[in-house]
Backbone and ligand atoms as CSV (ligand in chain L), in Angstrom:
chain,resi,resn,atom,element,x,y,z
A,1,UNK,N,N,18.130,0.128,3.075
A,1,UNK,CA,C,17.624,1.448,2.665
A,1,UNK,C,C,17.559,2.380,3.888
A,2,UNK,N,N,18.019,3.507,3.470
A,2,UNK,CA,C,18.340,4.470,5.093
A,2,UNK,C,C,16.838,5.064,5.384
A,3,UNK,N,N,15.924,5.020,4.673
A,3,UNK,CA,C,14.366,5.279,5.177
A,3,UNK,C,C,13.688,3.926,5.286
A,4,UNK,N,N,14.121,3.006,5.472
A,4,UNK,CA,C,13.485,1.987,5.515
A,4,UNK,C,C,12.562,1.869,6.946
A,5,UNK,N,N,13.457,2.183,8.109
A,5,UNK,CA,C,12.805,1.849,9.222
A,5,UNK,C,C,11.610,3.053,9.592
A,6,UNK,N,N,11.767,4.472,9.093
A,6,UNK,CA,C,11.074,5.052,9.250
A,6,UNK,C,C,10.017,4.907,8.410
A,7,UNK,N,N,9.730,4.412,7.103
A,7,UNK,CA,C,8.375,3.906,6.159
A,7,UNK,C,C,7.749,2.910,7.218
A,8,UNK,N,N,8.480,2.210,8.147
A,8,UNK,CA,C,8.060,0.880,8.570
A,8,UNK,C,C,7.464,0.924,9.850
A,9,UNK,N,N,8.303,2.800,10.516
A,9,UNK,CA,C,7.095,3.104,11.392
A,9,UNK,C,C,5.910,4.039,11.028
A,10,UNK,N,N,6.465,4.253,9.930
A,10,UNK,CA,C,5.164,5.289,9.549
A,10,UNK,C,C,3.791,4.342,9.289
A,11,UNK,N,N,3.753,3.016,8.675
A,11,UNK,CA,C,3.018,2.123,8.214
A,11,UNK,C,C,2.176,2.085,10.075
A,12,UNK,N,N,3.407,0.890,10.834
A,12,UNK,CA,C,2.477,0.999,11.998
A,12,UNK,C,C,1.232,2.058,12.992
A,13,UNK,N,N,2.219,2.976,12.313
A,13,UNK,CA,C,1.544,4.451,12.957
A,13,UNK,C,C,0.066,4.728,12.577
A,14,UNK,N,N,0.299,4.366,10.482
A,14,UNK,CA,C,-0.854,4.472,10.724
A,14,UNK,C,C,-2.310,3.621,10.711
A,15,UNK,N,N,-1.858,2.677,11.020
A,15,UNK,CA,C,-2.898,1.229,11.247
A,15,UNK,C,C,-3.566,2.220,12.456
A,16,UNK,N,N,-3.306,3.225,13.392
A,16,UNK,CA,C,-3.696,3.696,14.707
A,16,UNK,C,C,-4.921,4.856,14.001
A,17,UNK,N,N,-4.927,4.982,12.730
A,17,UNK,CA,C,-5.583,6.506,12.150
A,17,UNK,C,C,-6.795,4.965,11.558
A,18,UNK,N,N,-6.490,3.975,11.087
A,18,UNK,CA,C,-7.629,3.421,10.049
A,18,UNK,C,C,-9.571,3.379,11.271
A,19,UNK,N,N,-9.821,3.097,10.478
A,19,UNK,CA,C,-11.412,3.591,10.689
A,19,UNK,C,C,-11.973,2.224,10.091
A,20,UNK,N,N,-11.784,1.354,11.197
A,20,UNK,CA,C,-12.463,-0.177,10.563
A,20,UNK,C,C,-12.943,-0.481,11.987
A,21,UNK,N,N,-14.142,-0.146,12.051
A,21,UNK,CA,C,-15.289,-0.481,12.724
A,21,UNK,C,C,-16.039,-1.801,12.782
A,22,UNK,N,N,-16.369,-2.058,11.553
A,22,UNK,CA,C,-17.059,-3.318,11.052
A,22,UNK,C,C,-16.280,-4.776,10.670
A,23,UNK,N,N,-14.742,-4.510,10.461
A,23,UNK,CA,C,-13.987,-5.454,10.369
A,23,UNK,C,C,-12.931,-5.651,11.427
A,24,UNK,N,N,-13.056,-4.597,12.287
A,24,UNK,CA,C,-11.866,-4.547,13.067
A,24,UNK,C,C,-10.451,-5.422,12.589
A,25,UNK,N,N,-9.820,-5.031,11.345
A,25,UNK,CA,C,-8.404,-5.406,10.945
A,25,UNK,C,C,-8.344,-3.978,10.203
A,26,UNK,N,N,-7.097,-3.542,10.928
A,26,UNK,CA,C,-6.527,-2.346,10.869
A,26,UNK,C,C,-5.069,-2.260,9.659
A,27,UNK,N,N,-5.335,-1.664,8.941
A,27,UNK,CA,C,-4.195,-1.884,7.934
A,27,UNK,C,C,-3.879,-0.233,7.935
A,28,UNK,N,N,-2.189,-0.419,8.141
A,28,UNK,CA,C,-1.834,0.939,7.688
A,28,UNK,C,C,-0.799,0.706,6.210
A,29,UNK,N,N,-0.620,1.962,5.759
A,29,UNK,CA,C,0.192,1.907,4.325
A,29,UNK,C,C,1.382,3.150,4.594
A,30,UNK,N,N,2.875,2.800,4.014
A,30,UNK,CA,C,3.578,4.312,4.112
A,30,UNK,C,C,4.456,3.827,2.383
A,31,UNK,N,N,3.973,4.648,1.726
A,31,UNK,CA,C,4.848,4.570,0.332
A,31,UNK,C,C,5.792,5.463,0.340
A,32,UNK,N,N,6.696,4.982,-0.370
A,32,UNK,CA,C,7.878,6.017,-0.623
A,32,UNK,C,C,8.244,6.042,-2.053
A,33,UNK,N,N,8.152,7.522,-2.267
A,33,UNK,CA,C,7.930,7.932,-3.958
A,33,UNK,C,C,9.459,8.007,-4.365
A,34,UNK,N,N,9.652,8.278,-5.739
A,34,UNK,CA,C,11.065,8.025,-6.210
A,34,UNK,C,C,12.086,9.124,-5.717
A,35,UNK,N,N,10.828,10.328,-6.013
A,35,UNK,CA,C,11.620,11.351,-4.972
A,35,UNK,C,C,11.741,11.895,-3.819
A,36,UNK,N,N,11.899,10.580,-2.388
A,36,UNK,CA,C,12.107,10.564,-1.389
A,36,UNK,C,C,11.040,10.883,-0.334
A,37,UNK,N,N,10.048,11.485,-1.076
A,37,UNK,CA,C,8.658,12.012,-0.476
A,37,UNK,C,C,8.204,10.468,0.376
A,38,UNK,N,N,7.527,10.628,1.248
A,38,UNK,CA,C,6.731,9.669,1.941
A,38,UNK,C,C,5.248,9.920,1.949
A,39,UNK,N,N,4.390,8.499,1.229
A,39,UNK,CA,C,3.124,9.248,1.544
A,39,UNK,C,C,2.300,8.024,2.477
A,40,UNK,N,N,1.241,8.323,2.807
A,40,UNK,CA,C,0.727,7.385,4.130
A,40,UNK,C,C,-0.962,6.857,3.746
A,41,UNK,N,N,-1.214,5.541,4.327
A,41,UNK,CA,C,-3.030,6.007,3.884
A,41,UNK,C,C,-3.312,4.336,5.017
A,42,UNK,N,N,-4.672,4.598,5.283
A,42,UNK,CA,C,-5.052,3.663,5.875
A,42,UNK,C,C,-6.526,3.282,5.592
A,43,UNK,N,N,-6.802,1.808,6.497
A,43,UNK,CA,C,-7.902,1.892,5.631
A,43,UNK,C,C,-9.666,2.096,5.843
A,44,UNK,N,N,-10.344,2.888,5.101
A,44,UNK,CA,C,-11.625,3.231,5.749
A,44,UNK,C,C,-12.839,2.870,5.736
A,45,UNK,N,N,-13.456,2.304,6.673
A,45,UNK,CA,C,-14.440,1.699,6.146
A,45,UNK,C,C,-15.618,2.908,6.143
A,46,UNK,N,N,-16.796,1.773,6.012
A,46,UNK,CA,C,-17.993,3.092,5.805
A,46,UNK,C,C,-19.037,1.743,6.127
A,47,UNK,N,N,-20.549,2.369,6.574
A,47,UNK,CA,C,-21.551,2.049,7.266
A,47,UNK,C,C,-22.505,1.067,5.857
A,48,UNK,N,N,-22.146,1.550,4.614
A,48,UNK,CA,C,-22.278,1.185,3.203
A,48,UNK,C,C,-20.980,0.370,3.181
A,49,UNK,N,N,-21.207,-0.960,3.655
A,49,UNK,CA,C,-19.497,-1.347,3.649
A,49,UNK,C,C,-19.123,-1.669,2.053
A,50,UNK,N,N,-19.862,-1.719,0.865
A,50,UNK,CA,C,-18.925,-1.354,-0.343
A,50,UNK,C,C,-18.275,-0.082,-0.698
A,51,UNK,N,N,-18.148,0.559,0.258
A,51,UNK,CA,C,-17.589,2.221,-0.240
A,51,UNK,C,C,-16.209,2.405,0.695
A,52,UNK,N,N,-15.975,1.542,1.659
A,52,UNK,CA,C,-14.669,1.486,1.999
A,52,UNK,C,C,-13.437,1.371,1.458
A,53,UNK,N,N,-12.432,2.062,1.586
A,53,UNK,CA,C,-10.892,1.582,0.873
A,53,UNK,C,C,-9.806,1.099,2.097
A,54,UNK,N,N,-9.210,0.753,1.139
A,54,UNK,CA,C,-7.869,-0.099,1.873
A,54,UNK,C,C,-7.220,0.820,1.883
A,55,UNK,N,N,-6.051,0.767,2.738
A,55,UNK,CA,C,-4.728,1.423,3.103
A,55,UNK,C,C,-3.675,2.018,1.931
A,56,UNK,N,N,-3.653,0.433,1.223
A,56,UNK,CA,C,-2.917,0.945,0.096
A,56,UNK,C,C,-3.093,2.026,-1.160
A,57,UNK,N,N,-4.784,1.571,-1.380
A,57,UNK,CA,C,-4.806,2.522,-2.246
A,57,UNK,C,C,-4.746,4.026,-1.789
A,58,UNK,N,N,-5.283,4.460,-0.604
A,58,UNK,CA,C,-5.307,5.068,-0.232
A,58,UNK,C,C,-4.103,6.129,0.090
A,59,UNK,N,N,-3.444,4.897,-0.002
A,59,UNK,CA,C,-1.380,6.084,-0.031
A,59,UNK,C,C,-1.376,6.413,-1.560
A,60,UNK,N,N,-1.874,5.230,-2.237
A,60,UNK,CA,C,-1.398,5.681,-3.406
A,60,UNK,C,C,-2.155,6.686,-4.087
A,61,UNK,N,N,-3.637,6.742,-3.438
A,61,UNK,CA,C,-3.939,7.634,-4.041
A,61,UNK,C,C,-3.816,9.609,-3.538
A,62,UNK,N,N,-3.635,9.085,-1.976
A,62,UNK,CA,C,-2.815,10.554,-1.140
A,62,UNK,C,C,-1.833,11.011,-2.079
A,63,UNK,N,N,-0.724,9.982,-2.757
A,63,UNK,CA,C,0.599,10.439,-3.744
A,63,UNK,C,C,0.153,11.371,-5.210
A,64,UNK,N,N,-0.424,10.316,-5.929
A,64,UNK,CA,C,-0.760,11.073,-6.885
A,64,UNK,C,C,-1.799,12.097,-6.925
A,65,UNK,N,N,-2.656,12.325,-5.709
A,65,UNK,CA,C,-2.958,13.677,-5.288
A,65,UNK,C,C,-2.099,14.480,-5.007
A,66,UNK,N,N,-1.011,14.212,-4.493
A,66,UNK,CA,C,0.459,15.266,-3.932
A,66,UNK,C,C,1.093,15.145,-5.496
A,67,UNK,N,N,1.215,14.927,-6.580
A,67,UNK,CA,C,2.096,14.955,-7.598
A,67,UNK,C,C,2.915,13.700,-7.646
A,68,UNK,N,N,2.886,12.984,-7.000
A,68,UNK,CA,C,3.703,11.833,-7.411
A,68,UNK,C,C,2.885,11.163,-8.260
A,69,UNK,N,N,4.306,9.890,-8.773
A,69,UNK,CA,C,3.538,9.054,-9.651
A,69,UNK,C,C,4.499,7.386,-10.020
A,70,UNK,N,N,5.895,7.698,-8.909
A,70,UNK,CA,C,6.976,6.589,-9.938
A,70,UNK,C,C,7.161,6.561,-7.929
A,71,UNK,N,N,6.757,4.780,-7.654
A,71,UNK,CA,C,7.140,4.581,-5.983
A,71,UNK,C,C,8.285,3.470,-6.452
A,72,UNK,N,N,8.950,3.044,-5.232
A,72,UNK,CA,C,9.872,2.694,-4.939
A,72,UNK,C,C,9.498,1.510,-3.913
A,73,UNK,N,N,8.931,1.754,-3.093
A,73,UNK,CA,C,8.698,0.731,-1.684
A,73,UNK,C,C,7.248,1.180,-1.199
A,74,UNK,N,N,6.453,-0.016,-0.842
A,74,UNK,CA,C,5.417,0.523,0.149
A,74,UNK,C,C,5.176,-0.491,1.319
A,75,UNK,N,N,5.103,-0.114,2.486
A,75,UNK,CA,C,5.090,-0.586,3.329
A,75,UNK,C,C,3.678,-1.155,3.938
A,76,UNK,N,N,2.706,-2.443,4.192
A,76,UNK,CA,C,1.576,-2.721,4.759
A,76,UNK,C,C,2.219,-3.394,5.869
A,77,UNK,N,N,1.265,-2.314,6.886
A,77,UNK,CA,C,1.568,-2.970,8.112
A,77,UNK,C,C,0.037,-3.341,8.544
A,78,UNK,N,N,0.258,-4.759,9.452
A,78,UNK,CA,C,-1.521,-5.304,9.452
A,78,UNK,C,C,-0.937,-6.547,10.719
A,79,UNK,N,N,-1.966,-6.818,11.437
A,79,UNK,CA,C,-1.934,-7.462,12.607
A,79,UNK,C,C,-1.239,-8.879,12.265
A,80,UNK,N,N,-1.138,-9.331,11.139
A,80,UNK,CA,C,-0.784,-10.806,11.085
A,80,UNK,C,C,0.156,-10.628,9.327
A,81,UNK,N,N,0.109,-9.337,9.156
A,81,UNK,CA,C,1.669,-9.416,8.147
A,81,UNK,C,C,0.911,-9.928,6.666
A,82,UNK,N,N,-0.510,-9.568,6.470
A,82,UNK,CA,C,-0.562,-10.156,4.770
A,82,UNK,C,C,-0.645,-9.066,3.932
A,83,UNK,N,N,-0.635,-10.122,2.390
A,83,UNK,CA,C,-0.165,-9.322,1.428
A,83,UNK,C,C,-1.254,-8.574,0.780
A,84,UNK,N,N,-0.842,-7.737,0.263
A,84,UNK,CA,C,-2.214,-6.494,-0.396
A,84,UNK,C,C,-3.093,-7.466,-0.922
A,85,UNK,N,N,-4.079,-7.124,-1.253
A,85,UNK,CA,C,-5.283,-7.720,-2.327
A,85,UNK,C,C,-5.732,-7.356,-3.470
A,86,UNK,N,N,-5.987,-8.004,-4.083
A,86,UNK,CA,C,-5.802,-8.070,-5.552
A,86,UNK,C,C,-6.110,-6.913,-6.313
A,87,UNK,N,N,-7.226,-5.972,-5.699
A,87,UNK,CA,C,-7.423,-4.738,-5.886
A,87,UNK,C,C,-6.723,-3.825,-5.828
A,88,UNK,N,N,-5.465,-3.679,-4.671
A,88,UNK,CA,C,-4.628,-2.854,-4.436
A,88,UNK,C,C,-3.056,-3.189,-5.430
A,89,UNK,N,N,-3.460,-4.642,-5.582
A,89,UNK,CA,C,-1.895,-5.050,-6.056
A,89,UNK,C,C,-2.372,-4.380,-7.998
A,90,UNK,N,N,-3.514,-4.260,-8.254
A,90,UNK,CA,C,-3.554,-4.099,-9.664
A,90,UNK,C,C,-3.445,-2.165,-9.629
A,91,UNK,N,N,-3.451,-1.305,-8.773
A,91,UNK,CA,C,-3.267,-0.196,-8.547
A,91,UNK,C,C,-1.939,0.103,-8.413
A,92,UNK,N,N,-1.317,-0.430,-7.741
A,92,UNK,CA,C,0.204,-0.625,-7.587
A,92,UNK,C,C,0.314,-0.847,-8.848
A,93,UNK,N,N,0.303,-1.660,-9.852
A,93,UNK,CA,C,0.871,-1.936,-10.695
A,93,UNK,C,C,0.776,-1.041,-11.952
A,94,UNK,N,N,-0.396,0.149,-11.899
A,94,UNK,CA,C,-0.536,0.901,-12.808
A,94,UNK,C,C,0.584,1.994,-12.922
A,95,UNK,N,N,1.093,1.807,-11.783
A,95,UNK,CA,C,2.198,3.144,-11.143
A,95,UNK,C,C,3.628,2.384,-11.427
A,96,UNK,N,N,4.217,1.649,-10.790
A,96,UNK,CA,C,5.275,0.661,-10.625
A,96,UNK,C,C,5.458,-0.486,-10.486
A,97,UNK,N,N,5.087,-1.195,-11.339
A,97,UNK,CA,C,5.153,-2.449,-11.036
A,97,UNK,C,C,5.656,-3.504,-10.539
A,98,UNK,N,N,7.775,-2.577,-10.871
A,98,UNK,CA,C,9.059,-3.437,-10.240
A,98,UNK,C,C,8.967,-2.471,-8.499
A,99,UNK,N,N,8.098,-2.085,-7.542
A,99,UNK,CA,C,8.061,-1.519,-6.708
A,99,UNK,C,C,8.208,-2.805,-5.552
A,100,UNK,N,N,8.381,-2.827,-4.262
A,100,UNK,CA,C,9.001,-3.414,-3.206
A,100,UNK,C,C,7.240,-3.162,-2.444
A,101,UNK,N,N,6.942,-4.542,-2.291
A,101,UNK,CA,C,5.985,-4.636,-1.556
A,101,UNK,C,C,6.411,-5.141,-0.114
A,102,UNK,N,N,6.683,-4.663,0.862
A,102,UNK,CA,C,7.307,-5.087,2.380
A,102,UNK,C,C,5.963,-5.023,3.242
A,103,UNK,N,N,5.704,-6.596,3.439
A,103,UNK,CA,C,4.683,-6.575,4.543
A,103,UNK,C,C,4.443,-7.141,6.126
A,104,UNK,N,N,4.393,-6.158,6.629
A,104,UNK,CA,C,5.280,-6.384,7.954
A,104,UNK,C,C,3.574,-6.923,9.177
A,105,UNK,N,N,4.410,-7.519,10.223
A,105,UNK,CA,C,2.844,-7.696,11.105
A,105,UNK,C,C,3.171,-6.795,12.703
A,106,UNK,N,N,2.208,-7.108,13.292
A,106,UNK,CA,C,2.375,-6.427,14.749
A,106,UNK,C,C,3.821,-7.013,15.473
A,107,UNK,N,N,4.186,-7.359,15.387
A,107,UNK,CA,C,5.631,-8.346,16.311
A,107,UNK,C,C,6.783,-7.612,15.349
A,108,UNK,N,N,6.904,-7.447,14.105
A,108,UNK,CA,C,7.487,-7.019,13.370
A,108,UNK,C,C,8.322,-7.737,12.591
A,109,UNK,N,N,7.879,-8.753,12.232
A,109,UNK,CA,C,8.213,-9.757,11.094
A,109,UNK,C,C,7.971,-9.047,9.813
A,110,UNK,N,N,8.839,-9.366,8.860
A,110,UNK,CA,C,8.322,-8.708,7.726
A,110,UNK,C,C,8.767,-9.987,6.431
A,111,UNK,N,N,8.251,-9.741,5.218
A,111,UNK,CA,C,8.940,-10.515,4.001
A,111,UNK,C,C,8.163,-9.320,2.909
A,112,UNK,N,N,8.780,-9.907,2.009
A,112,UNK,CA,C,8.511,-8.739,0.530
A,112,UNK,C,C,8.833,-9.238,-0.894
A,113,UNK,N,N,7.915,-8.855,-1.249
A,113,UNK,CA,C,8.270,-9.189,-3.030
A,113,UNK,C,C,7.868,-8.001,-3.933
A,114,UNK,N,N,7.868,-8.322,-5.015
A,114,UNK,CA,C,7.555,-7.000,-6.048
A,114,UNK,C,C,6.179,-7.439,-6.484
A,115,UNK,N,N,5.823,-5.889,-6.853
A,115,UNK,CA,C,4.154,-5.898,-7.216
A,115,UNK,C,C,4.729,-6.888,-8.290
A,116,UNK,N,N,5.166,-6.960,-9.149
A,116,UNK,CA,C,5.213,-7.871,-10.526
A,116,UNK,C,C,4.903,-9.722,-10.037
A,117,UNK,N,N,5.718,-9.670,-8.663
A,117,UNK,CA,C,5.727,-10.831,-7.983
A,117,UNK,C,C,4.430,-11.505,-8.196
A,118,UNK,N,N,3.827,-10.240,-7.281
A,118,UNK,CA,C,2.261,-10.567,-6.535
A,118,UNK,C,C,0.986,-10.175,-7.569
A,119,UNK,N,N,1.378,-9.985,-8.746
A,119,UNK,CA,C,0.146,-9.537,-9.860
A,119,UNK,C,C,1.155,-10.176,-11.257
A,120,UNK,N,N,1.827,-11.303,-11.335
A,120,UNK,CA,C,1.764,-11.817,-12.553
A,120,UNK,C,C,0.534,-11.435,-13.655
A,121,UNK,N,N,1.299,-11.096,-14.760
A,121,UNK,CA,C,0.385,-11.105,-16.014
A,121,UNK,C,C,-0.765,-10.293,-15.556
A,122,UNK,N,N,-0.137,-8.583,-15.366
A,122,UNK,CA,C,-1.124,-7.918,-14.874
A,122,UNK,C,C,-1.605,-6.850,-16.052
A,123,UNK,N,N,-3.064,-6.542,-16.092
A,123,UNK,CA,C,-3.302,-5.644,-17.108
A,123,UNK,C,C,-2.665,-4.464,-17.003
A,124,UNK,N,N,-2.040,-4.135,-17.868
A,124,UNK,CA,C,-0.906,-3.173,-18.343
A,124,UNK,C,C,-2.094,-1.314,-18.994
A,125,UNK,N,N,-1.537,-0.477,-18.409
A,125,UNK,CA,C,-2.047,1.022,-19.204
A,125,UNK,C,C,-1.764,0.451,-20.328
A,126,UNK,N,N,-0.882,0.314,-21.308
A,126,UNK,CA,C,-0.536,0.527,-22.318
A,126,UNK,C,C,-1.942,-0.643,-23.317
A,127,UNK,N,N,-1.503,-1.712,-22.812
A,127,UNK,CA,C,-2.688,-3.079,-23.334
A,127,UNK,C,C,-4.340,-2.000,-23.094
A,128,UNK,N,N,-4.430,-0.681,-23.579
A,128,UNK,CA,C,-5.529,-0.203,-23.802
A,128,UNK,C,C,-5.639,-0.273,-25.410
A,129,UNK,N,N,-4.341,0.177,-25.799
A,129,UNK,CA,C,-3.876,0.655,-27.042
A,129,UNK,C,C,-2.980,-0.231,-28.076
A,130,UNK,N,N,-4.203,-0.864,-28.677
A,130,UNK,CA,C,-3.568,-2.554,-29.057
A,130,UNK,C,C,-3.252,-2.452,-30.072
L,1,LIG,N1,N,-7.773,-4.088,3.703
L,1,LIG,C1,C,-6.762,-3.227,3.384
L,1,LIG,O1,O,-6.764,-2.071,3.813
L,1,LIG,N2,N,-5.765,-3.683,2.586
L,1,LIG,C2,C,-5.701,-4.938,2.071
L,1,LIG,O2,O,-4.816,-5.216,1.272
L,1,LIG,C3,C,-6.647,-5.951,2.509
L,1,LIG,C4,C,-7.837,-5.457,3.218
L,1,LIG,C5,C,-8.855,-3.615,4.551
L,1,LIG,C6,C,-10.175,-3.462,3.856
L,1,LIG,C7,C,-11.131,-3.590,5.011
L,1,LIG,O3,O,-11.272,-2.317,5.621
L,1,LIG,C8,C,-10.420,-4.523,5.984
L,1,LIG,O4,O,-9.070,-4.526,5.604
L,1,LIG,C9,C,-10.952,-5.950,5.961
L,1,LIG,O5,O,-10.966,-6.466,4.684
């Protein structure tokens, strides 16, 4: 993918913006929407540490604040390369589910699967309306 390497520095870049004080593990996020847009989020904690967000949602929710809504790839970049959490992977999945989860670490190893991968048998928008 010809934006690939730039999502992959945008991710590292912004692990440098997250605001994790209390956990010191720095996660950055760079999504890339269907229409080429790039959006970014990292993750924040707070002094109330249940009011903190992760990286991911946080792109995703920067996107569909900007008008997006259909991603393609998102990039977590994080000191040791793991995969979103279960919270973020069920957010992802409300949006795109066949989307490219690439999770890369500080050295720059990466592997990837699809949100569908990583949230088997995930509650679906539609499974509102039975
Ligand atoms: N975190 C993320 O930003 N994304 C994840 O997928 C896992 C965890 C953040 C939340 C918290 O600020 C810190 O990492 C430690 O859990």
């Amino acid at each position: 993918m010809e934006n690939l390497e730039q999502l992959i520095a945008a991710a590292h870049a912004m692990r440098g913006r997250a605001y994790a004080p209390y956990s010191n593990f720095t996660v950055g996020a760079a999504l890339l929407a269907a229409d080429g847009a790039i959006y970014t989020g990292c993750n924040v904690e707070n002094a109330c540490f249940n009011l903190g967000i992760c990286a991911e949602r946080n792109a995703v929710f920067h996107a569909v604040a900007s008008g997006a809504r259909e991603f393609v790839v998102i990039v977590v970049a994080t000191e040791n390369g793991v995969s979103p959490c279960g919270g973020c992977r069920q957010v992802l999945s409300e949006f795109s589910p066949q989307m490219t989860v690439i999770m890369v670490d500080a050295a720059g190893h990466m592997r990837q699967a699809t949100v569908a991968e990583l949230l088997p048998d995930a509650f679906e928008p539609a499974q509102l309306n039975p």
